[in-house]
C-alpha positions in Angstrom: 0.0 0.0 0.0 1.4 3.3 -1.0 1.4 6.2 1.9 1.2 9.9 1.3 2.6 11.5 -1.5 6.3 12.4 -1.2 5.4 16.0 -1.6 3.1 16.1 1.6 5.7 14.0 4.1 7.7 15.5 6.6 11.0 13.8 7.9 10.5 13.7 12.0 13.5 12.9 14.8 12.1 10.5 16.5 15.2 9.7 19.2 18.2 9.8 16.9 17.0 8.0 14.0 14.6 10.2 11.1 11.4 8.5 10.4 10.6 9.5 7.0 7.0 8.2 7.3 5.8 10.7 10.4 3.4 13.3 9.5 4.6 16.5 11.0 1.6 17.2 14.0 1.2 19.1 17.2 3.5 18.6 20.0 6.5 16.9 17.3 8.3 19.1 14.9 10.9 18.4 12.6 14.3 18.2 14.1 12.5 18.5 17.9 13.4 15.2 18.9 11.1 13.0 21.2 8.0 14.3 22.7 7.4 11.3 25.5 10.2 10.8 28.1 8.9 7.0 28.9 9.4 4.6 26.1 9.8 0.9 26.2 13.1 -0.8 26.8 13.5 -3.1 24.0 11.5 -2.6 20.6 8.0 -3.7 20.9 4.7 -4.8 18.9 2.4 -1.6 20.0 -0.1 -1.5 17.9 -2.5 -2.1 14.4 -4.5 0.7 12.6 -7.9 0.6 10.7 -9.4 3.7 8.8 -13.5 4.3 9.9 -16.2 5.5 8.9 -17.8 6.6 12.5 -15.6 6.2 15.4 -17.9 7.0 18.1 -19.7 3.6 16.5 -16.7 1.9 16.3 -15.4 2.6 20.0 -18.6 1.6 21.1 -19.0 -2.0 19.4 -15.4 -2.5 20.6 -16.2 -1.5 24.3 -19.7 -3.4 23.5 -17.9 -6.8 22.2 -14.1 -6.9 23.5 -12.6 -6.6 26.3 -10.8 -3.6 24.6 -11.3 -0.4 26.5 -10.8 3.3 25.3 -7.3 4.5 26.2 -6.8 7.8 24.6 -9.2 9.7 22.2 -8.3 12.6 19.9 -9.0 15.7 17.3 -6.7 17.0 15.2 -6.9 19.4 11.9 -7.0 15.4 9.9 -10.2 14.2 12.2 -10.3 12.0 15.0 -8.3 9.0 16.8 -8.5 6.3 19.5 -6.7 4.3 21.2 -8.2 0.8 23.1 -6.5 -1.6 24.7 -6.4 -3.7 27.7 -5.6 -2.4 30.8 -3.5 -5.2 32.1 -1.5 -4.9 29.5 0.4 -1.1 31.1 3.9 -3.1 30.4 3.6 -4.5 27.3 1.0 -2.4 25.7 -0.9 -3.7 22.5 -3.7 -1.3 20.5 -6.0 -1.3 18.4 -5.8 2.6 16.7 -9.0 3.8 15.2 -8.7 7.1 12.6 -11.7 8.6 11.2 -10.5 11.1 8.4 -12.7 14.7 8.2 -14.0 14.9 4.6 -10.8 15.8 2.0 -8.1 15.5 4.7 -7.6 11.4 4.6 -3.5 10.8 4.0 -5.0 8.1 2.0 -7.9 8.9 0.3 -6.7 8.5 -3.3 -6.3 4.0 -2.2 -9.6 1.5 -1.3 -10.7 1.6 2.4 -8.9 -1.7 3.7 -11.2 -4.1 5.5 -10.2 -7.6 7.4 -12.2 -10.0 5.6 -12.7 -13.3 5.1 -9.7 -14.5 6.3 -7.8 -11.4 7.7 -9.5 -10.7 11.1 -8.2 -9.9 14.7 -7.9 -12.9 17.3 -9.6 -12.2 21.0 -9.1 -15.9 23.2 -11.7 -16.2 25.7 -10.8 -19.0 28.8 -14.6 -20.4 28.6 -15.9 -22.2 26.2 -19.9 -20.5 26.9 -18.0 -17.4 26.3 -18.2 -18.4 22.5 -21.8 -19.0 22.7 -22.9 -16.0 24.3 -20.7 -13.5 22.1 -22.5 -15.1 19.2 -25.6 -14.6 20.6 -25.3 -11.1 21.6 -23.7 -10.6 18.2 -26.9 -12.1 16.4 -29.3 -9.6 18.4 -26.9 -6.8 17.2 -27.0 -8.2 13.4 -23.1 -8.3 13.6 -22.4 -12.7 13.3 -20.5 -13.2 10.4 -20.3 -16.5 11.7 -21.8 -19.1 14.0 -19.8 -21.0 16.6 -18.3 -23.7 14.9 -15.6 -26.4 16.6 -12.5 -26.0 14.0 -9.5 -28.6 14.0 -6.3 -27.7 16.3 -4.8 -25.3 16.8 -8.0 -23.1 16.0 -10.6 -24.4 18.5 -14.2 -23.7 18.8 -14.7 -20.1 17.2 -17.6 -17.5 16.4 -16.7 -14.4 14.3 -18.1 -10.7 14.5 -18.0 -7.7 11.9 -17.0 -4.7 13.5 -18.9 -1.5 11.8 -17.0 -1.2 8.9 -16.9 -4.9 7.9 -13.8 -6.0 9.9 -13.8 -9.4 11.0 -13.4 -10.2 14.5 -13.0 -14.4 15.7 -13.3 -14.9 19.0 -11.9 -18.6 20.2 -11.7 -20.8 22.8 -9.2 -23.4 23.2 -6.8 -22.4 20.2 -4.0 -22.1 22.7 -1.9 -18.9 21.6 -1.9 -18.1 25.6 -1.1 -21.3 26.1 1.5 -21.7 23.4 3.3 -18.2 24.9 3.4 -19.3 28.4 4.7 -23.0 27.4 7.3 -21.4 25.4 8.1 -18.3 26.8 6.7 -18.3 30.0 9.8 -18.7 31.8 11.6 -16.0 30.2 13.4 -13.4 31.9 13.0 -10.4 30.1 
């Protein structure tokens, strides 16, 4: 996927190193450095990012059907943002970034709306297996199943999946073992 146009990029300092990506917004200005004085020790998986079309609709059927909760909302001269995550999750944090464009101002209006379907979705585990059942159900009532609970061979377990507002799938499993898989493996880790 191709970003903004060359023309409309801004080269940021972000720590010592110039990420030719960054947009040049509020608080960060070229050649300013590093706005945030707490960053993580080691490079980390933070986050994944999804265009919308309403994000007060969006941050609600999130709050509504995850266990993702609103971390950090946002206006800028582009539109709006969020942040939700888990709060358990303070050390090793892991978003889901939601960015609503204002009509004319979308970075990448010119390219097709990306949506996570059929097979590209997000992953939420849940320990019960009931916990399948009822999501589906609520889902259902809601008009948001894309799929019914259905046992799947290992390692994917007994699943369900949602769509999210703008068509994003969403499978919610039980028993497909990625927690399980991470604490067998690197459960013992010093890190």
């Amino acid at each position: 996927m191709a970003g903004p146009s060359r023309a409309s990029r801004s080269v940021v300092v972000c720590g010592d190193r110039p990420a030719r990506h960054a947009e040049t917004s509020g608080a960060m200005v070229a050649g300013m450095g590093a706005v945030h004085a707490r960053r993580p020790p080691q490079p980390r998986w933070t986050h994944i990012a999804l265009r919308v079309s309403d994000i007060d609709a969006s941050i609600e059927w999130y709050g509504e059907f995850t266990p993702l909760e609103l971390l950090d909302r946002r206006r800028d001269e582009l539109g709006f943002g969020a942040w939700l995550g888990q709060p358990d999750t303070v050390d090793r944090p892991f978003v889901l970034v939601l960015a609503q464009f204002l009509p004319g101002s979308d970075p990448y209006g010119d390219h097709p709306k990306e949506v996570l379907a059929p097979f590209a979705h997000f992953g939420i585990e849940l320990p019960e297996r009931a916990q399948i059942d009822e999501v589906a159900d609520r889902a259902a009532r809601a008009g948001c199943l894309a799929m019914e609970p259905k046992a799947m061979p290992d390692p994917i377990g007994y699943i369900c999946m949602l769509r999210d507002p703008d068509g994003n799938m969403v499978e919610f499993s039980f028993d497909q073992g990625v927690y399980a898989k991470a604490q067998e493996v690197w459960g013992n880790r010093p890190f």
